[in-house]
C-alpha positions, 0 to 999 in steps of 0.5 A: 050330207047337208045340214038339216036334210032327211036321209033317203032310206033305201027302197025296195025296188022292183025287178026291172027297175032301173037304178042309177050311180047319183053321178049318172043322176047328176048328168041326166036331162030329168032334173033341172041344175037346182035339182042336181044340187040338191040331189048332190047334198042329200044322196048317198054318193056310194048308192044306186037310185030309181028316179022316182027316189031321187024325185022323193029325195027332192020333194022331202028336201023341198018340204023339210022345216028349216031349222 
């Protein structure tokens, strides 16, 4: 994890949610190459993801205090 960053707490999803490895994350057209990076840096690599916790992921990272 990158120094400094917040953990993502896992989610509740709901049925019908589609999830996702962070490696199929990291290939999709949805993020741009510095999303990918931080996403790389704060993501479990061992968990599955909703995009809208991956686009969570970024904005806390985006709004964490530097220290």
């Amino acid at each position: 994890m990158a120094k400094g960053s917040e953990a993502v707490e896992p989610a509740v999803t709901e049925p019908g949610t589609s999830t996702f490895p962070v490696a199929q994350l990291l290939t999709s057209k949805q993020f741009a190459g510095i999303e990918k990076d931080v996403l790389r840096g704060v993501l479990d690599p061992d968990r599955t993801y909703t995009l809208d916790e991956a686009r969570a992921a970024i904005k806390a990272y985006a709004e964490s205090e530097v220290q």
